[in-house]
N, C-alpha and C positions, 0 to 999 in steps of 0.2 A: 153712801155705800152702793147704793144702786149704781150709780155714774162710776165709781171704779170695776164692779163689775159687767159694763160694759165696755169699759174702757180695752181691761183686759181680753173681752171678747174679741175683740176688734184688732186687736196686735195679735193673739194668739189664738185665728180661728179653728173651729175642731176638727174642722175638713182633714186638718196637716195630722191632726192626731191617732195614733191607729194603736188598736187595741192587739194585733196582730204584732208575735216575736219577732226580731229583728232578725236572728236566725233564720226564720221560715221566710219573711219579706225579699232576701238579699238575694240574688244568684237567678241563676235560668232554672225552673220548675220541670224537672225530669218526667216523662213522659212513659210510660210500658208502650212500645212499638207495639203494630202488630205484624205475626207472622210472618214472614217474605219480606219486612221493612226495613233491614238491616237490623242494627242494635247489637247488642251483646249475644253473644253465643246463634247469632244469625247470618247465615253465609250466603253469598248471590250466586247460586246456579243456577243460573242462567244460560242458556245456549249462546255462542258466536252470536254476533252478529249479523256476519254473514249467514247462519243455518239459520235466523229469525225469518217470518213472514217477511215479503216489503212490507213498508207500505206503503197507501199514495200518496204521490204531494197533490196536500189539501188543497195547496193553492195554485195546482196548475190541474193535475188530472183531475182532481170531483167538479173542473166547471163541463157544462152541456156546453160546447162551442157551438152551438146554433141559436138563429135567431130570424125567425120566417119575415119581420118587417122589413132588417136588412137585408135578405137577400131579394126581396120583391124591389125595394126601393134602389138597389145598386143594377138589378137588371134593368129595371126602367128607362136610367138614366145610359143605358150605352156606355161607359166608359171604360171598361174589360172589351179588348180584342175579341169578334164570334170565335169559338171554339175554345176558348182560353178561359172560360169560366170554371170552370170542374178543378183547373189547375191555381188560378186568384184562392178559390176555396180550401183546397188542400194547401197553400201557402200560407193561409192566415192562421189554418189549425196546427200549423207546426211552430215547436218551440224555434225562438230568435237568435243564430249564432252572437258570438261575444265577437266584440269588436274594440280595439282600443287604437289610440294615435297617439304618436311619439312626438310628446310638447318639447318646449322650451327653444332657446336663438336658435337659430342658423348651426354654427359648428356644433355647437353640443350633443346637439339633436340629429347628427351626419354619424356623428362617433359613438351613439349612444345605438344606434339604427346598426353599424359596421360592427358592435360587440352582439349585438341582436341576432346578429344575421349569421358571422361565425361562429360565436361559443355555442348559440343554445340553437337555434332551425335547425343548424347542419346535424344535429346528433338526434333530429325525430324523424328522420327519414324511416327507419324501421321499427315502429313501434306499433305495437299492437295492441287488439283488445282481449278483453277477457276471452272471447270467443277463437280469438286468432287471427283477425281480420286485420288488416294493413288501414293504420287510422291515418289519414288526411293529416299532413304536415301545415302551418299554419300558412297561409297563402296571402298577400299584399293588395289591399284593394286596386284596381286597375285605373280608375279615375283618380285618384289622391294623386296630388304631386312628390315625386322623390318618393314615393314606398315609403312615407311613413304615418300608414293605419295600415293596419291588418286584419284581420278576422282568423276565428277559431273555432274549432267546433268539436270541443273534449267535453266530456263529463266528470263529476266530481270524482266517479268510480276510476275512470281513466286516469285522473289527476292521483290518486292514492296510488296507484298498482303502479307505476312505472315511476323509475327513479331521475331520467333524460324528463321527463315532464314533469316530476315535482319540481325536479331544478328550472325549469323552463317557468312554473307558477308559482317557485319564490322570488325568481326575477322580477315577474311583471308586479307580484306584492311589494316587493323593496320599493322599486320605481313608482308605484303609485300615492307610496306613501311620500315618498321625493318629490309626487309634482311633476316626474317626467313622462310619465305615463298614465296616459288620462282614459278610462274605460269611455267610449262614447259611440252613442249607435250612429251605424254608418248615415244611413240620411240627414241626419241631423249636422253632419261636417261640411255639406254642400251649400247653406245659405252662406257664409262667410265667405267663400272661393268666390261665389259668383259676385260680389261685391267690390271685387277689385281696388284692394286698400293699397293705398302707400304710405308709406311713413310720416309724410306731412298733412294725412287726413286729418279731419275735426270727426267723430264719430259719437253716431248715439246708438246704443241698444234698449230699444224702450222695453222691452219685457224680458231680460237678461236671467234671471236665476233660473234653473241653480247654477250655470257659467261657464259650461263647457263650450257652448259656441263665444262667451265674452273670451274667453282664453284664446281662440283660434285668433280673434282679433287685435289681442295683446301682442301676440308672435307676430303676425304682419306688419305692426308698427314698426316693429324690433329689425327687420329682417338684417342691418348693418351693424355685423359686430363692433365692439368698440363705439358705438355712439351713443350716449348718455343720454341725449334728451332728441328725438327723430323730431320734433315738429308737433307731429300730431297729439291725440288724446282721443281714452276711450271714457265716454259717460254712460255706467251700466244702471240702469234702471230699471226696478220691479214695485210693484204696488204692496204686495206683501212683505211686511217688514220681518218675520222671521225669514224667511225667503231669500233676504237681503243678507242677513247673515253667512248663510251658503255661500253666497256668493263673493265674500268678500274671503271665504276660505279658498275658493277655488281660483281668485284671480291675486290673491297674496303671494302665491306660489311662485308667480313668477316674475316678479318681484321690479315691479314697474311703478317710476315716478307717474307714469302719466295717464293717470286711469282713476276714476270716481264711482264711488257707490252712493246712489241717489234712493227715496224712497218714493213715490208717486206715484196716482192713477196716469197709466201712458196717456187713457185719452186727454186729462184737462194735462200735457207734461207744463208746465211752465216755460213764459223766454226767459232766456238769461244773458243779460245785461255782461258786454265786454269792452275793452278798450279798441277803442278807430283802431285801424291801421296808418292813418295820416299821423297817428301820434300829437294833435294839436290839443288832446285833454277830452276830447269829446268822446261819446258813446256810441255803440252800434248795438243790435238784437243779433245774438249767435244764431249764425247758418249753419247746418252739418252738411260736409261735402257724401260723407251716409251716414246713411239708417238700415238698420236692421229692423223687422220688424213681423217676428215668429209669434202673433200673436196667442192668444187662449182658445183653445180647439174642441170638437167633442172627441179627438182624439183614436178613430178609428182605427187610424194607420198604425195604432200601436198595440192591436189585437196579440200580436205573435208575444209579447212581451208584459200584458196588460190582459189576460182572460177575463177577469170581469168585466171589461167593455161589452162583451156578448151581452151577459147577459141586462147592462143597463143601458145598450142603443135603443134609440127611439129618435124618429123624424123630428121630433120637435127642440131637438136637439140643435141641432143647425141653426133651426130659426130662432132661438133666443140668442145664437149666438151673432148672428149675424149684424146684427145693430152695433155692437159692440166692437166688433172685428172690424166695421166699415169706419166706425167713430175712432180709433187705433191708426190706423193706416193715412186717416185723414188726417190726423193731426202731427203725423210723422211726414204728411208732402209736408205741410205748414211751416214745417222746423227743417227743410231743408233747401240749400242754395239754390240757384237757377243752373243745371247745367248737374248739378249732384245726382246719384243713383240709392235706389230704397229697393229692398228686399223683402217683400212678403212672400208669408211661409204657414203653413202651418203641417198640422204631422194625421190629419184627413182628409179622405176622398170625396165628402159632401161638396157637390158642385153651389151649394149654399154658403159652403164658408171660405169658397175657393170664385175660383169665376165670376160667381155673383157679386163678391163683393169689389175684384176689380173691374167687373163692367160699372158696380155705381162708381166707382169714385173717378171712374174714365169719365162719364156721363155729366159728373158735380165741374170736373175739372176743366172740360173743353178741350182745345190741341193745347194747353197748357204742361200735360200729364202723355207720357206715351211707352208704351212695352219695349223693353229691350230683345232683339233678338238673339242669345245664348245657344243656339245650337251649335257654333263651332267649339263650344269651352267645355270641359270636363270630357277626353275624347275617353270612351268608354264607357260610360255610363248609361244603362239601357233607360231613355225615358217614351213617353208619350206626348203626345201635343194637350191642348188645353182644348175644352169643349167650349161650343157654342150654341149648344140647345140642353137646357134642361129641363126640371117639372120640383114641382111642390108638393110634396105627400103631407095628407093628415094622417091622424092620428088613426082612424079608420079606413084608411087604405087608398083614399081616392088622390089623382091625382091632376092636380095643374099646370097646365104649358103657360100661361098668362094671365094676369090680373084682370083679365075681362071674364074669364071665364068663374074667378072666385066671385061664388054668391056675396049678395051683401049684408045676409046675416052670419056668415061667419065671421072666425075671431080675428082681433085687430093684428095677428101675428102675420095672418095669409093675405092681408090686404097689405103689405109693403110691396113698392113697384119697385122696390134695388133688391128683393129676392128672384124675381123673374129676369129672360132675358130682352135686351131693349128690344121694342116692337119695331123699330127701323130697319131692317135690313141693310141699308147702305150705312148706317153708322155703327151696325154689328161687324162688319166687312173690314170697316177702318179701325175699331181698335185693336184687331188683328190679334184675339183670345188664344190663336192656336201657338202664339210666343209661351204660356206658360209652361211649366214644365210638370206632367203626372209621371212620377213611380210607383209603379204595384209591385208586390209584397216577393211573387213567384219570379220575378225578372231576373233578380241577380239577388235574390235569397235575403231582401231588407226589410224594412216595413215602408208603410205607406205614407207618401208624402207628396207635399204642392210649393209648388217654388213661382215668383214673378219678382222680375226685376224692371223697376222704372224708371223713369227719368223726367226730370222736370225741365221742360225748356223753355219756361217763360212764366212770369208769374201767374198766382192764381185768383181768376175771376172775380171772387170773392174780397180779397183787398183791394187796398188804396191803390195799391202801383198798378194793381191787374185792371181795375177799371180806368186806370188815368191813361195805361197803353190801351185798350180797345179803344177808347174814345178818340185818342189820336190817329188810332188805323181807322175807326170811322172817319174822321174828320178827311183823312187821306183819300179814301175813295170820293168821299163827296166832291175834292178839289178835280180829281180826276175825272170826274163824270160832269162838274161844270165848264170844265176846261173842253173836253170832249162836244158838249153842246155849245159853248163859244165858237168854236171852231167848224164846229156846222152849218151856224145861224151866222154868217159875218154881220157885223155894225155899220151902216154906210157913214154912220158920224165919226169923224176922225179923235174928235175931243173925248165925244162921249163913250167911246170908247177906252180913254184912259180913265175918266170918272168912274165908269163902271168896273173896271178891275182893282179901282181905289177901293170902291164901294164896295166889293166882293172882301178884298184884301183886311178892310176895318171891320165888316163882318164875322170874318174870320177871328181875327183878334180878338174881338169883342166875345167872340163864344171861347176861344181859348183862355179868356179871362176867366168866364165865369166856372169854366172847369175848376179852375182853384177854390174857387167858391163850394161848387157844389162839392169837390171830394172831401171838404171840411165839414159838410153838414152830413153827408153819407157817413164821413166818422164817425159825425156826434149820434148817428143815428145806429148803427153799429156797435156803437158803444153801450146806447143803452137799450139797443134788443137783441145785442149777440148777434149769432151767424141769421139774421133772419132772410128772408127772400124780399131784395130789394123791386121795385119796378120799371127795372129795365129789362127782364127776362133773362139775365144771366143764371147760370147753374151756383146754388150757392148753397151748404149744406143745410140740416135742418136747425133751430136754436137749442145752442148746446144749454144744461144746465149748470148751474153756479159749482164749480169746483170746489171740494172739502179740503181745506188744508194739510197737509201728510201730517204734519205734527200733532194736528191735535188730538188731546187723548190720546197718547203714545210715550214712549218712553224718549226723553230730551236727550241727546249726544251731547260727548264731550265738547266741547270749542277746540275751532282751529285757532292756536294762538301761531302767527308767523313772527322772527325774529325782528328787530328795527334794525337801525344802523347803531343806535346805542346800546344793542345787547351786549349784558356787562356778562353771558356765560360765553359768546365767541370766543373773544379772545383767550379765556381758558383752554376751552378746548384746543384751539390753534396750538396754543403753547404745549399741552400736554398728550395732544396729538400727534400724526406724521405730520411733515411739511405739505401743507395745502397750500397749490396757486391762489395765488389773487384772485383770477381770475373764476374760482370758484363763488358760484352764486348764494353766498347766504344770507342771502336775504330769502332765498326759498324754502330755508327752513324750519317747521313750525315744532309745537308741542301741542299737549292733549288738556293743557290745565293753564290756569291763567294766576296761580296763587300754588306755594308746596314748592314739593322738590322734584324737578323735573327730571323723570328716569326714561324716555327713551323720546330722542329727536327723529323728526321722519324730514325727506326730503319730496318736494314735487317739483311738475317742470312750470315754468313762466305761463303758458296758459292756465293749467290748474287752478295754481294760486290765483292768478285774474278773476276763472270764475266762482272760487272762493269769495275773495274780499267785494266784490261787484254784486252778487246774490245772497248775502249772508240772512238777509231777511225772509228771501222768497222760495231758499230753496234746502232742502231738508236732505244734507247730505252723511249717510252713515259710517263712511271710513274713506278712507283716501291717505295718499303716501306710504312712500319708502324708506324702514328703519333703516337710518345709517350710524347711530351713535346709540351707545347704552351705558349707564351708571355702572362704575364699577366701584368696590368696596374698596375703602380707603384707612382702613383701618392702623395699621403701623407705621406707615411712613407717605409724608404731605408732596414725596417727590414724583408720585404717581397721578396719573389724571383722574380729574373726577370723571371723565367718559373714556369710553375705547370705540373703538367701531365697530358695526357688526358687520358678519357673517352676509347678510341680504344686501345688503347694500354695495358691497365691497370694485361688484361689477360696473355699476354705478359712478363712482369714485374715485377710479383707480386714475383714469385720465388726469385728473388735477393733483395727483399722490405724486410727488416726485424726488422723497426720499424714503430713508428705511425699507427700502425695495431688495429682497432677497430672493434671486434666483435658483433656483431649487433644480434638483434632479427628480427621476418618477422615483426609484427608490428611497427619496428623502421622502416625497411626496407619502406614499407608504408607508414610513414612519410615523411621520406625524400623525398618520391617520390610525395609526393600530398602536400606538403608545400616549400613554394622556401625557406625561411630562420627562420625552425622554433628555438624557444626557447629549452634551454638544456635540461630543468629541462622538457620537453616535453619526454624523453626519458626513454626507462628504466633504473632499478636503476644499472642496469651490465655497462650500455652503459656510464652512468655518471660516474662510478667510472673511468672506463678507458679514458674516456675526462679533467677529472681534473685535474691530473700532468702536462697535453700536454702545451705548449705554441700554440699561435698564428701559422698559417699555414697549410700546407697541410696534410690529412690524408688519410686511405684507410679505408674504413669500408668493412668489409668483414659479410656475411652469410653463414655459415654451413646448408649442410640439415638436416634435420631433418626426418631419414626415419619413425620413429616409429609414425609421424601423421600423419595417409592420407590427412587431409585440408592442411596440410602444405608442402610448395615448396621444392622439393626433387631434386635440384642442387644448387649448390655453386654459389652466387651472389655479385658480387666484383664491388663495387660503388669509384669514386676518391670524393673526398670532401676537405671542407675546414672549419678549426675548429678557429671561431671570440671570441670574447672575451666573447659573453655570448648566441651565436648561433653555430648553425651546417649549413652546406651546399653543398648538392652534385650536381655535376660533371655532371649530367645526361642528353645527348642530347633529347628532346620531343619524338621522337618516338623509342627510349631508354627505357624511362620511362614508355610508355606506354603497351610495349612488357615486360617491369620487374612485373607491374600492374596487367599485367593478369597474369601472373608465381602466382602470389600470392591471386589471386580467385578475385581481386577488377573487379566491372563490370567500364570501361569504360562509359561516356554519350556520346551519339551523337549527334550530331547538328542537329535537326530535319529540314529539309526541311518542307516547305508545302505539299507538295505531301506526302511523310512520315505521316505528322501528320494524313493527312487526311484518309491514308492507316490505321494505329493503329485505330483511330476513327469508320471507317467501321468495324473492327476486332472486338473492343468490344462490336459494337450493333447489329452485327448479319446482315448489309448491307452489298448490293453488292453494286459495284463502283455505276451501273446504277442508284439503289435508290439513291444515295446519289447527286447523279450528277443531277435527275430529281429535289430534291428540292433545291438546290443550283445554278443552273444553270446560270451561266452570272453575277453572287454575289462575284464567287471565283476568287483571284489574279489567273494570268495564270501563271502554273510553267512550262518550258522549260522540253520540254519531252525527250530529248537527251543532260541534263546537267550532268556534271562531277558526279565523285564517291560522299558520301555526306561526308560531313567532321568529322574527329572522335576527340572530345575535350575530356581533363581530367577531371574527376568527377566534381574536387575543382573548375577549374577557365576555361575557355577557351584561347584556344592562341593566343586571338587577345589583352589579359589584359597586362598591363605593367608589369613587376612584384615587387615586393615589393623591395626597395632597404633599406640597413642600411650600419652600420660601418661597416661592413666585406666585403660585395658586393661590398662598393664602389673601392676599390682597389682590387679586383676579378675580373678578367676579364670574361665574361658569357662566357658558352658553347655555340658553335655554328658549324654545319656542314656544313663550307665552304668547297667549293670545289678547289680543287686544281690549282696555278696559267695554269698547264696544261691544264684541261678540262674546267677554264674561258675561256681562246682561242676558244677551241673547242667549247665551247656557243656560244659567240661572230660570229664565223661562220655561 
């Protein structure tokens, strides 16, 4: 009896048992509000809005922008022009104008700039503000290539009250959620310019998120409309792997096979193993022809935008960072070609995490490493030269010009000699510091920023190759300098004169032997102390420590599974796809899963994959490729493919597509875009004959521009569709569609808020908020004065409507911009 009554205990513990009615358990427990809490029989009379108090924003007006260490430590150092200090100051404590740049190729990004410029600037020329003032129309940065950044300087208040400028910032809302428009402060656009990509670069961006300069970099690859795979590739790198996530949202956008998300400390980044270019089977170590490299800053220069930096600057800032920043940069010469150029940046004015760290790694490097001169490029751009005298502040105010002058009982931070500048003067002269480039904040209204471009022109010091060539230039002069003394001293012996230039000659050989020798044991020695300082007095940096693996302890990524030549799902797709050339590479194309049912194929270019399948072990990659195919539902009839193509890829693709190709008009274009599944006979009479012969299945409706009409959209617009038995239906993601909508003049509707409405209302009768608010007052729903952006619906329906389904839809799988099983994780976190 006992053992059953425990038994029972144990299946039916009392925890679950509640003595409490079912009635009273079930439901949400009603609460008496109090007073003024809303509830039954309680009304919100409340005043306007506008007749409220303001009040401040917490988090710009209640900061003190002062901070007595940085202004003592920034006078110190000289780098504000005399007189122009009062005016640096008043620049840092103003608010940041808005700044954005018009992404995506070449054409798109012309005609998306050309609807820019006409529907929406041309109609804020007279706009004003509350007070009546004539507000600054949006002006074109003057450095940017082709006008496309801009800057702006509305406020939200201005944003509500005028009707030319809400339309103006639901544009750039649409557009941003499209991808085409990318909010980015201005100095931050300038490392990528000066880099000088072309399409057939190898590129690394070693501290890449969140990816708005990785983006700038993806477009210069692209610049050739129509070319599918340019050569090159971008490897975006960041240490943080939430981080990484960001970033694979912001370079997804624009929808490029040849681009990687890696996760890594930049300093240990890893090599990556790729095939020769002899093509004989053998291997090389990947060289980037560049680097970018916008390392981790204390971030000064971004005071206008970032007021807490006031109050957490402090001198020792720099110097924790600076070890760091020089170990970054160094390991990005490392990883780049002989002849290649590298980008360091950062977004502060400390000549500690600027200067100083390109005089070390000048110093580590020898003439190996050397500053590029940039003053002819970006013409417009207000900058300064680079210093070449700084000092050291402690924590206590005091400051050092030189590591001779720091005591040696202080701390091991102030005793580094790559924070000072080098005591040489003639080798201060020659790395010629005043190449870099400083922007202050008051010049042209940005924040603060440090730019150097380098270039490698010979290997470095520190390796096999860099020491097997100085020993050779040694070896070079020596011959020269005995040759020179031969030549002085003649030999009366005729013989022994040949003996002895033998004798020189086997000499010679014989120490060129041993080179081999030796550069084998300096490996092994290399090998096993790291970068140590060998003794021959070459510059070589300090020994690194052992690198932590990115994977471990972290969340494992899906596998790249790439296709074989006996993938038995190709040839479905081929069959129940458009017609794909041959000469279509799939063997580039991979999945996410190695076992299941594989719902969405991505494609990359022939590097990629190399250094995919070549580093699979070594290197910890987060996402990479271009959806071009998706499962679709197969449910009532086997004569439909199990994939279709998508939407992203389509640009990609289209090259090797050479049937099912339906040439469209803009007003087809239109259709398709504002009806989910219209009728045929809805189209024009061009568009129907080429619809006729088609059977059931997928198509591509292509638009030509049209330059000879100005109304009409002057780039190539490439839609996936699907063509039912007596409908059409395209492919088109929501804000896809939206961004194709205005390419073709259609206005968009917006979802009016209350606030909205009541803004347009005051606009048309000539009230100010106050009137409207004195006869209204305590009548008006309350609208949340710090609610999200407002939402932008399409003209026909909004997106909250079902949409229309029939015979064709039903076995269509819809478009949808699911995010990837990777960056579901990274939500999930």
């Amino acid at each position: 009896m006992r053992n059953f009554t425990s038994l029972v205990r144990n299946l039916f513990p009392l925890r679950f048992i509640s003595t409490t009615p079912v009635s009273a358990s079930m439901g949400r427990r009603w609460k008496k509000k109090r007073p003024g809490h809303g509830g039954p029989g309680q009304r919100r009379d409340r005043p306007h809005r506008d007749q409220r108090q303001q009040r401040p924003n917490e988090w710009q007006d209640t900061f003190v922008k002062e901070n007595k260490d940085f202004e003592k430590f920034y006078k110190e150092q000289g780098i504000v022009p005399e007189g122009e200090w009062d005016k640096f100051l008043e620049g840092l404590r103003s608010p940041l104008p808005a700044t954005f740049r018009i992404t995506g190729y070449k054409s798109h990004a012309q005609e998306l700039l050309r609807r820019l410029k006409g529907k929406y600037i041309s109609q804020l020329l007279d706009v004003t503000s509350e007070d009546g003032e004539l507000l600054e129309k949006p002006q074109p940065i003057p450095w940017y290539p082709d006008e496309l950044a801009w800057r702006t300087n509305y406020s939200r208040k201005d944003l509500r009250r005028s009707p030319a400028l809400a339309k103006f910032h639901d544009f750039l809302v649409t557009e941003t959620e499209t991808g085409n428009v990318s909010r980015q402060e201005a100095v931050s656009m300038i490392p990528p310019l000066l880099l000088d990509v072309q399409p057939h670069h190898k590129i690394l961006d070693m501290c890449a998120a969140p990816g708005s300069k990785t983006a700038q970099l993806i477009e210069m690859l692209h610049t050739e409309d129509g070319q599918s795979f340019p050569g090159g590739f971008v490897v975006a790198n960041d240490a943080d792997n939430k981080r990484c996530y960001m970033l694979v949202h912001q370079a997804k956008r624009l929808n490029s096979p040849c681009f990687l998300v890696t996760n890594h400390d930049a300093s240990h980044m890893p090599n990556m193993t790729v095939p020769s270019d002899d093509g004989d089977g053998a291997t090389d170590t990947l060289a980037y022809d560049r680097v970018l490299c916008d390392v981790p800053c204390s971030g000064d220069g971004t005071m206008r935008k970032n007021p807490d930096v006031w109050k957490k600057w402090s001198p020792g800032q720099g110097q924790n960072l600076h070890n760091l920043q020089l170990r970054i940069v160094r390991r990005g010469i490392e990883l780049l070609r002989v002849g290649g150029q590298l980008v360091y940046s950062t977004c502060s004015l400390n000549p500690l995490e600027d200067e100083a760290v390109i005089a070390a790694l000048l110093t580590e490097c020898e003439d190996s490493v050397e500053l590029v001169d940039v003053s002819n490029k970006l013409a417009g751009l207000k900058r300064l030269s680079g210093v070449s005298a700084w000092k050291v502040m402690t924590k206590s105010g005091e400051f050092y010009g030189s590591i001779d002058e720091v005591p040696t009982d202080r701390h091991s931070n102030l005793r580094r000699v790559s924070m000072f500048p080098p005591p040489d003067p003639d080798k201060l002269e020659a790395m010629h510091l005043d190449r870099c480039i400083r922007i202050l904040p008051h010049h042209q209204d940005t924040g603060g920023f440090f730019v150097a471009v380098l270039r490698k022109t010979k290997a470095l010091p520190w390796t096999r190759q860099g020491k097997a060539d100085r020993r050779k230039e040694e070896a070079a002069v020596t011959d020269e300098a005995k040759q020179s003394d031969t030549s002085a001293t003649p030999d009366p012996a005729g013989e022994g004169d040949v003996s002895s230039e033998t004798g020189a000659t086997a000499k010679v050989d014989g120490k060129g032997s041993d080179i081999g020798q030796e550069e084998e044991d300096d490996g092994k020695k290399e090998a096993e102390a790291g970068n140590s300082n060998g003794s021959e007095g070459l510059a070589r940096p300090p020994p690194a420590k052992k690198a932590k693996l990115a994977w471990e302890g972290s969340y494992k990524e899906d596998p790249f599974v790439f296709f074989t030549e006996d993938e038995e799902l190709w040839p479905i797709m081929r069959q129940g796809l458009l017609p794909i050339s041959d000469t279509f590479p799939n063997l580039q194309l991979l999945v996410r899963c190695y076992e299941g049912k594989k719902r969405t194929v991505y494609l990359v270019s022939k590097e990629v994959k190399d250094i995919l399948q070549y580093n699979e072990n070594s290197l910890k990659v987060i996402n990479c490729g271009l959806r071009v195919m998706v499962r679709s539902r197969n449910d009532k009839t086997k004569a439909m493919s199990l994939f279709r193509l998508a939407q992203d890829g389509i640009p990609t693709l289209l090259p090797f597509i050479h049937g099912r190709r339906v040439e469209i008009k803009q007003e087809d274009a239109i259709l398709l875009l504002t009806e989910e599944n219209p009728h045929i006979h809805k189209l024009t009479a061009e568009a129907r004959e080429q619809l006729k012969p088609l059977e059931e299945g997928s198509i591509v409706m292509v638009y030509e521009p049209d330059m000879s009409n100005p109304d009409a959209v002057h780039c190539k617009m490439v839609f996936v569709g699907w063509r039912g038995k007596v409908t059409v239906r395209s492919f088109v993601p929501k804000n896809d569609r939206r961004h194709f909508l205005l390419l073709c003049g259609v206005d968009v509707e917006v979802r009016q808020t209350k606030r909205r409405q009541l803004a347009l209302e005051r606009e048309a009768k000539g009230q100010t908020a106050n009137d409207a608010a004195n006869e209204g007052a305590g009548q008006e729903e309350e609208v949340d004065d710090e609610g999200a952006e407002e939402d932008v619906a399409m003209a026909t329906r909004s997106d909250d409507e079902t949409p229309a389904t029939t015979e064709t839809s039903d076995n269509v799988e819809e478009e949808t911009s699911a995010i990837d099983s990777d960056a579901q994780s990274s939500i999930k976190e």
